[in-house]
C-alpha positions as CSV (number, residue, x, y, z in Angstrom):
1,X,13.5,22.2,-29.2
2,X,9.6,23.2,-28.7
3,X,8.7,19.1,-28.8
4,X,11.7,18.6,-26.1
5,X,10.6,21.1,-23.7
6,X,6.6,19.7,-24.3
7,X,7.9,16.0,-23.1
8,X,9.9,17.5,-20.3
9,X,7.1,19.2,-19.2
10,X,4.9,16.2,-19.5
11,X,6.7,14.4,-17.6
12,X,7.2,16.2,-14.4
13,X,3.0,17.2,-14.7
14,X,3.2,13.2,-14.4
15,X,5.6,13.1,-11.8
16,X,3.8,15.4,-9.6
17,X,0.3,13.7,-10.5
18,X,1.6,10.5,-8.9
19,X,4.1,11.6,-6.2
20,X,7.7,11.2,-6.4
21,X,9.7,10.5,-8.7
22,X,9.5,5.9,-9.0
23,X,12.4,3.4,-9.7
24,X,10.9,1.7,-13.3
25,X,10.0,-1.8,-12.8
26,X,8.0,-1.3,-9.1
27,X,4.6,-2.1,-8.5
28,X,3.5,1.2,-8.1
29,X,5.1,2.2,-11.5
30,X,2.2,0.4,-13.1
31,X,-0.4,2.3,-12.1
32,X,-1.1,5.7,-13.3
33,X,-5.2,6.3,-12.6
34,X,-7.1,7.0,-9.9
35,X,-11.1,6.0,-9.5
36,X,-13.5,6.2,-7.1
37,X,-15.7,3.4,-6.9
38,X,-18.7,3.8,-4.6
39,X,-19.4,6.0,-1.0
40,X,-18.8,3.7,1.9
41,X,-21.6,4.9,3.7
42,X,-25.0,2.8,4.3
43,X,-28.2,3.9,5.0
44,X,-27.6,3.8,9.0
45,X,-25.2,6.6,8.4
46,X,-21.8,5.2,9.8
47,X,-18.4,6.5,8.1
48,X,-14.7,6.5,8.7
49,X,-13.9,3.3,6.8
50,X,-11.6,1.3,7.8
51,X,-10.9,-2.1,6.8
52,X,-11.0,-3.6,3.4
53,X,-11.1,-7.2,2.3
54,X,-11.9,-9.2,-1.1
55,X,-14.2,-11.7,-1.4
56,X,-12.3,-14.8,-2.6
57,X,-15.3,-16.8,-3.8
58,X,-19.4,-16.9,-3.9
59,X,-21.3,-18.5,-0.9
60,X,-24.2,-17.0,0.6
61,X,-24.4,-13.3,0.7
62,X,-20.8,-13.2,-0.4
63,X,-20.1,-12.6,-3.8
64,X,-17.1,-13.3,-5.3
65,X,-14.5,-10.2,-6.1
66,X,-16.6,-8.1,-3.9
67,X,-15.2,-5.7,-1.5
68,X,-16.1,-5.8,1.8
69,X,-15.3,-2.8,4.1
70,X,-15.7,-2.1,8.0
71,X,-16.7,0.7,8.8
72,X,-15.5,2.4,12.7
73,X,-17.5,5.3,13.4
74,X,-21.4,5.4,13.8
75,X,-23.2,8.8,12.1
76,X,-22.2,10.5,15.1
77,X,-18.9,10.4,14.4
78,X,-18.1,8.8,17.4
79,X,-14.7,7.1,17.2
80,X,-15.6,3.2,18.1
81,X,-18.9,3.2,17.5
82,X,-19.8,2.1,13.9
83,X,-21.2,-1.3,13.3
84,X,-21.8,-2.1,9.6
85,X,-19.8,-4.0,7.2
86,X,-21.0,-3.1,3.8
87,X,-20.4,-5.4,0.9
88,X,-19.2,-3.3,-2.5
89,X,-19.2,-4.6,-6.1
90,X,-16.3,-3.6,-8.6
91,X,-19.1,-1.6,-11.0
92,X,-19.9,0.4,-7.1
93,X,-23.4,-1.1,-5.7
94,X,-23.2,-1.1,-2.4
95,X,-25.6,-3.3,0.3
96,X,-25.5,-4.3,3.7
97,X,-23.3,-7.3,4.3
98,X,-23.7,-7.4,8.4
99,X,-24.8,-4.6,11.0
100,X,-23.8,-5.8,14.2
101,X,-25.0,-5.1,17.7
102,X,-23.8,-5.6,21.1
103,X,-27.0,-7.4,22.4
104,X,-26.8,-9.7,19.3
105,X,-23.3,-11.0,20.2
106,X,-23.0,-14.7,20.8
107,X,-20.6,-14.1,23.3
108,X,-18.5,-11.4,25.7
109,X,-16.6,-8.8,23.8
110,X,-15.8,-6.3,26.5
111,X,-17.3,-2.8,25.8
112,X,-19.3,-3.9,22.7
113,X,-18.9,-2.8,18.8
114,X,-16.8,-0.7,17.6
115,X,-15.1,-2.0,13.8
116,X,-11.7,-1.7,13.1
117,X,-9.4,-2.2,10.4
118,X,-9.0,-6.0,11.6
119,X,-11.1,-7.3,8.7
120,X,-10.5,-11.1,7.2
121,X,-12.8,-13.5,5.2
122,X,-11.9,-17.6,6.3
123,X,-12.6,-20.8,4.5
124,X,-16.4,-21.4,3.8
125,X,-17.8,-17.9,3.8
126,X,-16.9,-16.7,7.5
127,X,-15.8,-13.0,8.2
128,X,-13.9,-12.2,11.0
129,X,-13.9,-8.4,12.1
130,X,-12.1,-6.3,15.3
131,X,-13.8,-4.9,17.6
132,X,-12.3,-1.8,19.7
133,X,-15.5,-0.3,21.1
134,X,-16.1,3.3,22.8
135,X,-18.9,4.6,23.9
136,X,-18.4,8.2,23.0
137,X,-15.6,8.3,20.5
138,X,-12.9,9.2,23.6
139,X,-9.9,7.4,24.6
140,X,-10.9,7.2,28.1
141,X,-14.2,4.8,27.6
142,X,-12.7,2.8,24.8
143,X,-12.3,-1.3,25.5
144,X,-10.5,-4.4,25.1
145,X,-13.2,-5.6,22.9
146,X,-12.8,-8.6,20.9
147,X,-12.7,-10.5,17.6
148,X,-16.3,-11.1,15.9
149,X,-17.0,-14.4,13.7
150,X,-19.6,-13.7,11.0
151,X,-21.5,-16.6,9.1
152,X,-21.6,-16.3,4.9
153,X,-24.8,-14.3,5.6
154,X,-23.6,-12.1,7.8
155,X,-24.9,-13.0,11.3
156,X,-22.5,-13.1,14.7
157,X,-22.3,-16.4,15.4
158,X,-18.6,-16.4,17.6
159,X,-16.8,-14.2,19.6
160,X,-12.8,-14.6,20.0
161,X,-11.4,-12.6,23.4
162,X,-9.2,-13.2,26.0
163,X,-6.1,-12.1,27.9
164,X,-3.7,-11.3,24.5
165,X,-6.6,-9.6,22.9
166,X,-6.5,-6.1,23.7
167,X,-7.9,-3.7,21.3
168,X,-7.8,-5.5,18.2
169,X,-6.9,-3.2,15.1
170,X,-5.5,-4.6,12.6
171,X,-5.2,-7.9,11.2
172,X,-3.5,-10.7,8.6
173,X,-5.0,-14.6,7.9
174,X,-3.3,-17.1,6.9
175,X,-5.0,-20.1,5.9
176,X,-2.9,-23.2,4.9
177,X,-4.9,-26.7,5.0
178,X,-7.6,-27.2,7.9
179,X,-5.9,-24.3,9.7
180,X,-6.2,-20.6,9.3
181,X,-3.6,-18.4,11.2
182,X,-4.8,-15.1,12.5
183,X,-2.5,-12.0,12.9
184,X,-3.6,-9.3,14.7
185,X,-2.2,-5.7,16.0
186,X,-3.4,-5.2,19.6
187,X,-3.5,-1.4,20.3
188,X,-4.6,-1.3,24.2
189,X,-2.4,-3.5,26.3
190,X,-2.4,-2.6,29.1
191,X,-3.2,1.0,29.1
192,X,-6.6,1.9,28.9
193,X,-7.4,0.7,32.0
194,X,-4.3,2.0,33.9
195,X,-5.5,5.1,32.3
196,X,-1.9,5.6,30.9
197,X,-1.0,8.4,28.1
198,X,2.3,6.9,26.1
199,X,3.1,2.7,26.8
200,X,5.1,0.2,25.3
201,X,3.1,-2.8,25.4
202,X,1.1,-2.7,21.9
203,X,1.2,-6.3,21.0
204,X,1.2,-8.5,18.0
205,X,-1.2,-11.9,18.7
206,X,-1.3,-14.9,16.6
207,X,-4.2,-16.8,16.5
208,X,-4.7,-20.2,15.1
209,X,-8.2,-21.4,14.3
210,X,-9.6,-24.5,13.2
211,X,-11.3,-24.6,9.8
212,X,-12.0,-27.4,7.9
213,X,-15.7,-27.0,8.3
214,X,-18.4,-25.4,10.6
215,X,-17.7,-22.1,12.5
216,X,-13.7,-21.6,13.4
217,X,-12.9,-22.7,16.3
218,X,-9.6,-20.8,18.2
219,X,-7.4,-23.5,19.3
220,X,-4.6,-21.0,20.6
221,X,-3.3,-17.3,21.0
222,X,0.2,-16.6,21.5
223,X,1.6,-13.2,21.6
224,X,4.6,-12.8,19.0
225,X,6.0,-9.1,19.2
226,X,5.7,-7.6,22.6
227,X,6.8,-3.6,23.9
228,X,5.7,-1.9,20.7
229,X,5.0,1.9,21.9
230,X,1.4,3.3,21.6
231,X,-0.5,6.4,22.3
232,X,-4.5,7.6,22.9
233,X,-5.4,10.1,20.8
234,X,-8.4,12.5,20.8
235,X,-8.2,12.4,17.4
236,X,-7.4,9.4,16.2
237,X,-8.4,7.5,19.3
238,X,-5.0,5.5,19.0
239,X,-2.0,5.2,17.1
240,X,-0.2,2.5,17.4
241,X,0.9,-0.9,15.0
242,X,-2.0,-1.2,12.3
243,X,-2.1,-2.8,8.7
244,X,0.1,-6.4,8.5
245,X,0.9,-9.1,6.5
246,X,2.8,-12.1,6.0
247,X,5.5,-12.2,3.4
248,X,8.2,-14.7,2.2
249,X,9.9,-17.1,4.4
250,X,7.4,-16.7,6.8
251,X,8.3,-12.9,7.6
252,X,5.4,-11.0,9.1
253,X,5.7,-7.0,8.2
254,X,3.8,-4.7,10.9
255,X,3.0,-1.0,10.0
256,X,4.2,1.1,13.3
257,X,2.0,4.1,12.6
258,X,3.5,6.0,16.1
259,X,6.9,4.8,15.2
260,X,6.8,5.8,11.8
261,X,8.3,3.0,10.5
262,X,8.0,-0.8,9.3
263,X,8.8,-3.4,11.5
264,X,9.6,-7.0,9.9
265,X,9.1,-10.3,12.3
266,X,11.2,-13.6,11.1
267,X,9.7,-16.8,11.6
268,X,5.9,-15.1,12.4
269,X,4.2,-18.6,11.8
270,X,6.3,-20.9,14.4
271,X,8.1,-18.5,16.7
272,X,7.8,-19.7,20.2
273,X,8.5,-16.6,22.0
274,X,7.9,-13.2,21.4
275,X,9.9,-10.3,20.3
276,X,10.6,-7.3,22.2
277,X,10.7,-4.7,20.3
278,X,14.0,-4.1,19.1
279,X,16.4,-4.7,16.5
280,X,13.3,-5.4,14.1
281,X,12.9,-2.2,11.9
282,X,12.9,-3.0,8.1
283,X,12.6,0.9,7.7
284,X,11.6,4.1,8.8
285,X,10.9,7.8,8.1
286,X,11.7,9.4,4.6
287,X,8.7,8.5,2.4
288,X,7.2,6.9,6.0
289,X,4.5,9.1,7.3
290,X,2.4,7.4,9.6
291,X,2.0,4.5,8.0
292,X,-1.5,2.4,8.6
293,X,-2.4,0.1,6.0
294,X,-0.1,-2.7,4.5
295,X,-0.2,-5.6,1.8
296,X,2.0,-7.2,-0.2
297,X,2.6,-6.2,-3.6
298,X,2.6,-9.1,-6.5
299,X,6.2,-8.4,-6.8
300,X,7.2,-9.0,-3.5
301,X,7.4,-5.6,-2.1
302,X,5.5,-3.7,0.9
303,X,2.8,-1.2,0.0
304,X,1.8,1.2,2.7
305,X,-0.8,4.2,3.3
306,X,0.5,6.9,5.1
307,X,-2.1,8.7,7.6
308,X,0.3,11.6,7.1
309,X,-0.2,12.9,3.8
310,X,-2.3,10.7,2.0
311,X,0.5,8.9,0.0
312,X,1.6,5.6,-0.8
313,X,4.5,3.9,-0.3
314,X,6.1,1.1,-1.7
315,X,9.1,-0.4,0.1
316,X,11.3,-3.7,-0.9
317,X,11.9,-6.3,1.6
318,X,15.2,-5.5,2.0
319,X,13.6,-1.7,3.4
320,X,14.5,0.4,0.5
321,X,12.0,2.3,-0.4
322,X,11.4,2.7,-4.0
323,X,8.3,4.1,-4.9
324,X,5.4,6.9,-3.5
325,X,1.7,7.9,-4.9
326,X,-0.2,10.4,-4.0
327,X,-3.4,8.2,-3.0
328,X,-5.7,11.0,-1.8
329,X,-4.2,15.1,-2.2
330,X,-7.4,16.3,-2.1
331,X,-8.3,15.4,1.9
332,X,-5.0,14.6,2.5
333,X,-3.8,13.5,6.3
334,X,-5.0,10.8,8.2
335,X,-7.7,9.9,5.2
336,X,-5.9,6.4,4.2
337,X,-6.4,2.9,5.5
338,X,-7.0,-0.4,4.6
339,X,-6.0,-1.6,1.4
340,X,-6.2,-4.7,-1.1
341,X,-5.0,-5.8,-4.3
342,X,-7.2,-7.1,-6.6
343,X,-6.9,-10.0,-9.6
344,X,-5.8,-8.0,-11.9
345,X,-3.6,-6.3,-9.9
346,X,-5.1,-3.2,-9.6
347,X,-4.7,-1.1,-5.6
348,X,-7.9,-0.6,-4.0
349,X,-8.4,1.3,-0.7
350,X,-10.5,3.0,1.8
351,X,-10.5,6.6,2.0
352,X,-11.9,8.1,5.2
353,X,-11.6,11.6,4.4
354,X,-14.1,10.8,2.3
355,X,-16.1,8.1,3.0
356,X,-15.1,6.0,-0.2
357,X,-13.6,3.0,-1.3
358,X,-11.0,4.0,-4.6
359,X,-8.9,2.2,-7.3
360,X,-5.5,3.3,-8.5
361,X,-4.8,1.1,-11.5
């Protein structure tokens, strides 16, 4: 009887270590350790990361299975401000993969540098980062801004705007023969300037880009999902749709951080008109809390971060959700990102709270 009530008891402990209780066979079920891997903070002093790539392959200052993080807020703390992309090894070194300033910028990016979580490395070592820029971490001086092209050693050397990009925040790429597709979450539409407090016209772009060799060249933007609510936040600066990606048969999954939710998009890569925002939840609330970051799961599924209390959530394609970690107790809301998955299948993401990047494998 002693040994039955010492596995019981193990068991919850290892329930409550890793959230709620999981369905056996999900991603998340896999993992049972957390590990911090490096501080996200260079020298200059900027925190709040945000975005989170992996390096596919080695070519210039890129090294292959590296992590590359943006990071949004300058040592000020000013919302918008940060400028540094820093470049992070698996074993935790960390260096300076780009710092980029406004007066360096090969072309117009309204309002300047401010990195968000729109983070993406394209075919032969270029980068491609968001911009939503501020210039003292408040709602009311933040800008459309623009998307930012980086060589393989970290130099601007493009700048993407125009009417559909509005406060670039999150972002998908696609890349399938000489093209690469660009998602992005647009967080400002039409709002900022109007000086507006709630508005439904957070957008979802796609971008196509030429790259078969050279810098990318954007050959067309086409708004896809159109009237998604939004809101400026002293806080948070905005809240709005965030993390993305692409799943099977073409379906484009948005995270809806205001709406709480997950919102799925049929036919993301040739849809011709855009969706209003209806009738295009794949799920929402329960294990939902703010959601921000989003990938796809080897298995299929959607794996979220939740701004509200730290955890993470997996959800299935047909919305169930199955599975929830707790990715950062410790700091708790509003500390989780981007995330990745790496080769050998193991979660990394940024946490903000505390300025690292950390592994749950």
């Amino acid at each position: 009887m002693c040994a039955l009530v010492a596995a019981v008891v193990a068991a919850l402990s290892l329930m409550a270590a890793t959230g709620s209780a999981e369905k056996t066979g999900t991603y998340l079920s896999s993992l049972h350790s957390i590990t911090t891997i490096a501080s996200t903070v260079p020298r200059n002093g900027d925190v709040n990361p945000y975005g989170i790539v992996i390096v596919p392959r080695t070519t210039g200052a890129l090294t292959a299975g590296d992590f590359l993080v943006s990071n949004f807020n300058a040592k000020s703390h000013n919302q918008g401000t940060g400028s540094t992309i820093v470049q992070i090894s698996p074993a935790g070194k960390l260096s300076v993969f780009a710092r980029i300033t406004a007066h360096a910028l090969p072309g117009a990016c309204p309002g300047g540098v401010g990195l968000t979580n729109a983070l993406g490395v394209l075919p032969h070592g270029y980068v491609v980062v968001g911009s939503l820029p501020t210039t003292n971490g408040r709602p009311v001086t933040a800008r459309h801004g623009c998307l930012i092209v980086l060589n393989r050693a970290g130099r601007a050397v493009e700048t993407i705007k125009g009417p559909d990009i509005e406060g670039p925040w999150g972002m998908a790429t696609v890349t399938r023969g000489a093209t690469t597709t660009l998602f992005v979450t647009n967080t400002l539409s039409g709002g900022t300037d109007a000086g507006l407090w709630i508005v439904p016209t957070a957008t979802v772009v796609r971008i196509r880009l030429t790259t078969s060799g050279g810098a990318p060249r954007a050959t067309s933007q086409k708004t896809i999902v159109a009237a998604i609510p939004w809101i400026d936040d002293k806080a948070a600066l905005v809240i709005g749709p965030t993390g993305l990606a692409l799943g099977a048969n073409d379906t484009l999954y948005v995270a809806d951080t205001l709406g709480n939710r997950i919102i799925a998009v049929p036919h993301a890569m040739t849809r011709r008109r855009a969706v209003p925002d209806r009738n295009i939840t794949l799920t929402a609330g329960r294990d939902l809390s703010e959601p921000l970051g989003l990938t796809i799961a080897p298995n299929g599924d959607i794996i979220t971060t939740n701004a509200g209390n730290g955890n993470i959530v997996e959800t299935t394609p047909s919305g169930k959700q199955v599975a929830t970690v707790a990715g950062d107790a410790q700091s708790g809301a509003g500390s989780l990102f981007g995330l990745a998955i790496t080769s050998s299948n193991a979660l990394v993401y940024v946490d903000d709270g505390l300025n690292t990047l950390r592994m749950l494998s």
